[in-house]
Backbone bond lengths (Angstrom), bond angles and torsions (degrees), N, CA, C in turn:
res aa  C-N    CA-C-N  psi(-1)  N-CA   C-N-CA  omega(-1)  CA-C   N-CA-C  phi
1 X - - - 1.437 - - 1.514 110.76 -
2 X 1.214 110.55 -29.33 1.270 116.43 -164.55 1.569 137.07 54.00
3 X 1.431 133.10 -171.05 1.422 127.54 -152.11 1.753 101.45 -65.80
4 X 0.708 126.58 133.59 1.924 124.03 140.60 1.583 93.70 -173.86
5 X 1.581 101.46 -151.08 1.860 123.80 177.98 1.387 85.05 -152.63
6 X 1.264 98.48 134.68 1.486 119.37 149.11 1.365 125.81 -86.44
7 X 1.326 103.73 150.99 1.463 113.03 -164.24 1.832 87.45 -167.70
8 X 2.099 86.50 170.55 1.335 93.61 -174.83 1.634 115.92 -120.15
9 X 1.359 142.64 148.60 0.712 123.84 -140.81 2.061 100.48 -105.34
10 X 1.238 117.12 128.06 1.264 116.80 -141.67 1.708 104.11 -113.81
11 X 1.687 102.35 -18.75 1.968 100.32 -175.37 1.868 94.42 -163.77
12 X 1.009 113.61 135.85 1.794 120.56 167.55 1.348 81.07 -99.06
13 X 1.444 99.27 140.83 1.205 153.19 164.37 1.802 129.76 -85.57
14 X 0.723 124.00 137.63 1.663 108.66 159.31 1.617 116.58 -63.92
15 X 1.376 86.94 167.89 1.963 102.12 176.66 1.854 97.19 56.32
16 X 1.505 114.30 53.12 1.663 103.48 -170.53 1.166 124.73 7.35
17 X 1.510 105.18 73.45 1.775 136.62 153.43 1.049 111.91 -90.42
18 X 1.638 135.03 157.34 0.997 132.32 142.17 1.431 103.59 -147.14
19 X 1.524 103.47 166.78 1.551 118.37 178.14 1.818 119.57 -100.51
20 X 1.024 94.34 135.43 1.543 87.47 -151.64 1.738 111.34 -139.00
21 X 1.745 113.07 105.27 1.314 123.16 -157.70 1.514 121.17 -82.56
22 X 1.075 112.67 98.44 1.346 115.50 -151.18 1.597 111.45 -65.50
23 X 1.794 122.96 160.29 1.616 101.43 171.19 1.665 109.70 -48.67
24 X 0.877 110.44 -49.08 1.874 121.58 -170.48 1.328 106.06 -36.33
25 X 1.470 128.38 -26.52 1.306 117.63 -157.09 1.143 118.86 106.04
26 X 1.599 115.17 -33.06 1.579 113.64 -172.37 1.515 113.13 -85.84
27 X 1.310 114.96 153.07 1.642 113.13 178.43 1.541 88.09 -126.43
28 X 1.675 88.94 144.03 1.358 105.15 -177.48 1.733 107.02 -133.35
29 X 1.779 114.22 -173.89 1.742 100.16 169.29 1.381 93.74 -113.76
30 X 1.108 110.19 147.76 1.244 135.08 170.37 1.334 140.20 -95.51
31 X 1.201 145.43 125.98 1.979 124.20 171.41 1.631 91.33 -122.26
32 X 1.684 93.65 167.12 1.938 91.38 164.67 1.271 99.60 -107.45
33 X 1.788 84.08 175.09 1.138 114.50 -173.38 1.931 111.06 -45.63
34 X 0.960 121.55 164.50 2.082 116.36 124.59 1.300 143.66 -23.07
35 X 0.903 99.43 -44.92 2.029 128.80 173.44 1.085 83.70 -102.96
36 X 0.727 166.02 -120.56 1.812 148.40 -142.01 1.250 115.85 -28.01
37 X 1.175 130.30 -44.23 1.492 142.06 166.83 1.524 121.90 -62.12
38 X 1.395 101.95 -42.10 1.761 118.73 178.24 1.123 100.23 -89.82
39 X 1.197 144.18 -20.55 1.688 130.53 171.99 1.560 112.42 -88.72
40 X 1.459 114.02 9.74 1.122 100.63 -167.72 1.877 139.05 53.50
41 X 1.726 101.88 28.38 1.260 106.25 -158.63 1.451 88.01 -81.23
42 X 1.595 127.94 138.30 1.595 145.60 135.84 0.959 114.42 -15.56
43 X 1.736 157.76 152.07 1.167 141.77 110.50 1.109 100.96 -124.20
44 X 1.819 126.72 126.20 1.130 122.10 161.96 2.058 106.89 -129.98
45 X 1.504 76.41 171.42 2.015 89.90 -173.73 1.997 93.91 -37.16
46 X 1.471 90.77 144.82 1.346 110.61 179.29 1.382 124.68 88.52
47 X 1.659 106.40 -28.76 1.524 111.05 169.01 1.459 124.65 -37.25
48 X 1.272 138.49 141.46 1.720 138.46 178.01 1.430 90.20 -109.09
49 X 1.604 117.08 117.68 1.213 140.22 174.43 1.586 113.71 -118.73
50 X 1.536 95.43 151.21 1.549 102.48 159.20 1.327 119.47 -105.14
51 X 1.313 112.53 123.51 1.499 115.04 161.93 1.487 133.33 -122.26
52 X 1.490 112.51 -170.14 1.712 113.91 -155.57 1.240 93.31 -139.06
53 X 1.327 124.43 109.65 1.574 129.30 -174.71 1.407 92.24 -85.67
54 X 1.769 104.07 153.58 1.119 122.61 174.25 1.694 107.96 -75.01
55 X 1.473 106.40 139.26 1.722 103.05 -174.89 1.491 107.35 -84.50
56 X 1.589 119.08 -0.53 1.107 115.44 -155.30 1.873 85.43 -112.58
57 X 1.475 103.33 -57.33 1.826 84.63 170.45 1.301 91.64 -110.39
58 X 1.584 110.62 148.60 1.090 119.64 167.28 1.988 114.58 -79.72
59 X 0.771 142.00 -39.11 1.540 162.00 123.59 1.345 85.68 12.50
60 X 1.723 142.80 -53.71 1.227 113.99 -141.17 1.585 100.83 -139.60
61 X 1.639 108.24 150.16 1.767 90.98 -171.65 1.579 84.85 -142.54
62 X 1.674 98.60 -148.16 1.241 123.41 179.81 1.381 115.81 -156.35
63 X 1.303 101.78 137.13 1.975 101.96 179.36 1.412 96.96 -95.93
64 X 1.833 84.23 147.00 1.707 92.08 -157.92 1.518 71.07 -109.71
65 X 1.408 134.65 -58.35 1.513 140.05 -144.92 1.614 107.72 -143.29
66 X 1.310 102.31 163.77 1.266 125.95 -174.89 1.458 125.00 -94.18
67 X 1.113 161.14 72.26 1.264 146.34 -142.35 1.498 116.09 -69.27
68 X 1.227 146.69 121.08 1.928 143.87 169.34 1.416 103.69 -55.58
69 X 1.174 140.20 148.30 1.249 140.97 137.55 1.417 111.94 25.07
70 X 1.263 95.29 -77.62 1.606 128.29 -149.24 1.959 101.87 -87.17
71 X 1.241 113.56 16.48 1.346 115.15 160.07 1.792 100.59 99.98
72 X 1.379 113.76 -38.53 1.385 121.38 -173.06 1.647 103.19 -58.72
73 X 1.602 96.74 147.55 1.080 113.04 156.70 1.766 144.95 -75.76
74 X 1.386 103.56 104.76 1.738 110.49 -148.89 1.688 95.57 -58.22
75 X 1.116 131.02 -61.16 1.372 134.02 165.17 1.703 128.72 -81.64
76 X 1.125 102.75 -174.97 1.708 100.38 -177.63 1.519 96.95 -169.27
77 X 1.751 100.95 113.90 1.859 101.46 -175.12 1.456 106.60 -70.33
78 X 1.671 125.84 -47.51 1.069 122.02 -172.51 1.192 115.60 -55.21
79 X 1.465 132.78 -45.03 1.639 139.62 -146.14 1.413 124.52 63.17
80 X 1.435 107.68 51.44 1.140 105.67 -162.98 1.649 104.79 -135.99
């Protein structure tokens, strides 16, 4: 699966933001990736995402992936 936290996605935002409630408890803002944008991937309220907090603010990340149902990851930015 590789590095992020999952969390769920809880409010869209403007400027494709969203707010996004992490397992931890913490809610942070979010944008996607590139490949999220170029694949045309969906994300709306309720989605279970993976994301990549910023190391510099913690407050702010990025969705790398989408989670299926079933825990799997619907996309994959790296391809790997």
């Amino acid at each position: 699966m590789g590095e992020g936290l999952r969390g769920t996605v809880i409010e869209q935002l403007p400027q494709a933001l969203y707010r996004v409630s992490l397992d931890s408890g913490h809610v942070i803002t979010a944008h996607g990736t590139g490949d999220i944008r170029r694949n045309f991937v969906r994300i709306l309220v309720g989605d279970r995402v993976v994301v990549r907090v910023s190391p510099l603010d913690v407050t702010r990340g990025r969705i790398i992936g989408r989670l299926e149902p079933g825990g799997r990851r619907q996309n994959d930015d790296d391809g790997r």
